[in-house]
C-alpha positions in Angstrom: 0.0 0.0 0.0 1.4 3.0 -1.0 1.4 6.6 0.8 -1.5 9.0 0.4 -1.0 12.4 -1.5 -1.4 14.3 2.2 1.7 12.1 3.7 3.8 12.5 0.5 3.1 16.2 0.6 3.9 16.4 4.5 7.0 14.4 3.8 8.0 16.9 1.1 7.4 20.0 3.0 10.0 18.3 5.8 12.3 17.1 3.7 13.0 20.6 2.0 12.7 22.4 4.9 15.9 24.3 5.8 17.8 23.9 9.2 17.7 26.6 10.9 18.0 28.3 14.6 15.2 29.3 16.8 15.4 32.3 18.9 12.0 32.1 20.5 12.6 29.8 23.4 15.7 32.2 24.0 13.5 35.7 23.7 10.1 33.7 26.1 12.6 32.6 28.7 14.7 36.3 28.3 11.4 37.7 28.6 10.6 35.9 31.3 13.3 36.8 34.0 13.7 40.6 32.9 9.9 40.7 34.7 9.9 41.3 38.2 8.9 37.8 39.9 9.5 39.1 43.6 10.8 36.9 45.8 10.0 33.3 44.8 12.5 30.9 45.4 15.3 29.3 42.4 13.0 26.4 41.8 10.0 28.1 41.8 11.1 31.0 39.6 12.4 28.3 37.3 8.9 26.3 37.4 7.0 29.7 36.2 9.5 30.0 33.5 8.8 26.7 32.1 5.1 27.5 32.3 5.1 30.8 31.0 7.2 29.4 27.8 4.5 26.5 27.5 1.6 28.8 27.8 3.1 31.4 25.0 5.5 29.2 22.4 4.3 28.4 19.1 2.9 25.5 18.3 3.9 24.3 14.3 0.8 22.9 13.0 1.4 22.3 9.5 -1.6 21.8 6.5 -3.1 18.4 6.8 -0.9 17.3 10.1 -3.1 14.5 12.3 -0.2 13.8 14.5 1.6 17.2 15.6 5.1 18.4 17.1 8.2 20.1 16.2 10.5 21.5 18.4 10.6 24.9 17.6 8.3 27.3 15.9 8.6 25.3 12.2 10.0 21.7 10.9 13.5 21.8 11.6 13.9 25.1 13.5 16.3 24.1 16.6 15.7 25.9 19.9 18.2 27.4 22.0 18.1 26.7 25.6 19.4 29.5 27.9 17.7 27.9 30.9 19.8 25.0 30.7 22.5 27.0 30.5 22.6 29.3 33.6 20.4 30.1 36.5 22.4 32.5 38.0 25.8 34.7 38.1 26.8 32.3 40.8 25.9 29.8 38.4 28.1 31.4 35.5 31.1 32.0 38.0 31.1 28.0 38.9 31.3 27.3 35.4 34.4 29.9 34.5 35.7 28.6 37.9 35.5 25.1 37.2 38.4 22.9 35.9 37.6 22.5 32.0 39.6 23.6 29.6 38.8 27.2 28.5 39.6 28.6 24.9 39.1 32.1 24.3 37.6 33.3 21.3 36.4 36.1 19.2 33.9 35.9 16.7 34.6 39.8 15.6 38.5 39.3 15.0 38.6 35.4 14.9 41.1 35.2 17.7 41.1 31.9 19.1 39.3 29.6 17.1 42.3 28.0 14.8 43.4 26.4 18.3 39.8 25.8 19.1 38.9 23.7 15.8 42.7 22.3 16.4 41.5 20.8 19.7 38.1 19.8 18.7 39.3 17.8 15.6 41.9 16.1 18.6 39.3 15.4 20.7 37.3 13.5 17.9 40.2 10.8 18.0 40.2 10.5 13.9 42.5 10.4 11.1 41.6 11.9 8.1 43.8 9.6 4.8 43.6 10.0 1.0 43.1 7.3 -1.9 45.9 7.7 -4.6 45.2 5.7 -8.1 48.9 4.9 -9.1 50.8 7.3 -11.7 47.9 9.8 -10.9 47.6 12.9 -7.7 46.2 12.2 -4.6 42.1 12.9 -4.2 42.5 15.4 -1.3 39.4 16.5 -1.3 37.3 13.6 0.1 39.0 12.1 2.6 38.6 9.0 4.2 37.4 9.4 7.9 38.8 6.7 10.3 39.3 6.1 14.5 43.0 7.2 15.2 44.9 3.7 15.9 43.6 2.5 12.4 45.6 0.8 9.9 46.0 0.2 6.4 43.8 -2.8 6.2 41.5 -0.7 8.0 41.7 2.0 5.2 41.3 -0.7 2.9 38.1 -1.9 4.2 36.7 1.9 4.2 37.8 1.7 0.4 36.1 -1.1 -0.5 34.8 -4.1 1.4 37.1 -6.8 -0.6 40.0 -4.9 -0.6 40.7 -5.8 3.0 40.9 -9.2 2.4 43.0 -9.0 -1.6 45.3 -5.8 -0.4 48.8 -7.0 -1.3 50.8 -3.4 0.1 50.5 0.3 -0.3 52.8 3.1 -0.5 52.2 6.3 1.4 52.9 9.7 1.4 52.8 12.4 4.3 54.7 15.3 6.5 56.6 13.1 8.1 58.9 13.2 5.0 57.5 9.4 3.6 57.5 9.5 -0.2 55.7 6.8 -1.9 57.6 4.0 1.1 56.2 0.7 1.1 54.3 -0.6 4.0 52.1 -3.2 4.9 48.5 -4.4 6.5 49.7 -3.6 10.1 50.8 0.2 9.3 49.1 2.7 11.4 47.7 5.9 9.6 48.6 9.1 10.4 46.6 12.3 9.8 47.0 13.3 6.6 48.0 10.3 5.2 48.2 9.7 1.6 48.0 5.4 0.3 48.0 4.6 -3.1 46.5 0.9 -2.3 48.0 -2.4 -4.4 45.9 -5.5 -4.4 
């Protein structure tokens, strides 16, 4: 049994809708705290926050919808959460007190965020290596994606499923000065890695 013309034109309407950001949780919540709530406690205050965001946020009811809900304002509209975030300026100092590691950045000047993607992409634990078709340049623009620790039969297998098993050797090229060396199964990639595979 096939879809009906409402589902298929539901499913169409999500699957061009565009990622995007939702302020409105954000500007409810904002809203919310610049009023004067007199002396309630934490809790409480945080209780009539959540109610005051349920009883005014938009609720995405599309044409033709039977079964509802989004979370933000329109399909694929990603609310921001600043009550998760912070309670308090005690709440913000515990955080900048706290022993994680900071980096400093600027959006304006762009200070800071070359050692901030440098220590996100060394947190992900990955290795990014290139295919090479011999006598031809190395493809560097899609690389292959793999846990750090993997080796060449490892890059093999992201290759192709059968070249794990028929891969004879591969030479490899990268910064640490290797030029086209020979190596086998066991040798573990490095980032930036370049194999011309041999089966």
């Amino acid at each position: 049994m096939g879809v009906s013309e409402r589902v298929a034109r539901l499913r169409q309407v999500s699957l061009e809708a565009k990622p995007c950001i939702s302020a409105e949780r954000a500007a409810l919540i904002t809203d919310f705290y610049e009023e004067d709530r007199g002396t309630v406690s934490a809790p409480v205050r945080r209780a009539l926050a959540f109610r005051h965001l349920l009883e005014n946020k938009a609720i995405c009811i599309l044409e033709g919808e039977l079964i509802v809900g989004e979370r933000g304002p329109a399909p694929k509209a990603t609310p921001t959460y600043p009550e998760v975030c912070c309670h308090s300026l005690e709440d913000l100092d515990v955080l900048v007190e706290a022993p994680f590691e900071k980096f400093p950045v600027s959006a304006l000047t762009g200070e800071g965020i070359e050692d901030l993607r440098r220590r996100i992409f060394d947190l992900l634990r990955i290795v990014r290596v290139y295919s090479k078709i011999p006598g031809k340049k190395a493809d560097r623009e899609t690389p292959f994606i793999l846990k750090k620790g993997s080796n060449l039969r490892d890059a093999a297998r992201a290759v192709h499923k059968d070249f794990a098993d028929k891969l004879s050797y591969a030479r490899v090229w990268n910064r640490s000065g290797l030029e086209g060396l020979r190596v086998n199964r066991d040798y573990v990639l490095r980032d930036e890695d370049i194999l011309e595979l041999h089966i």
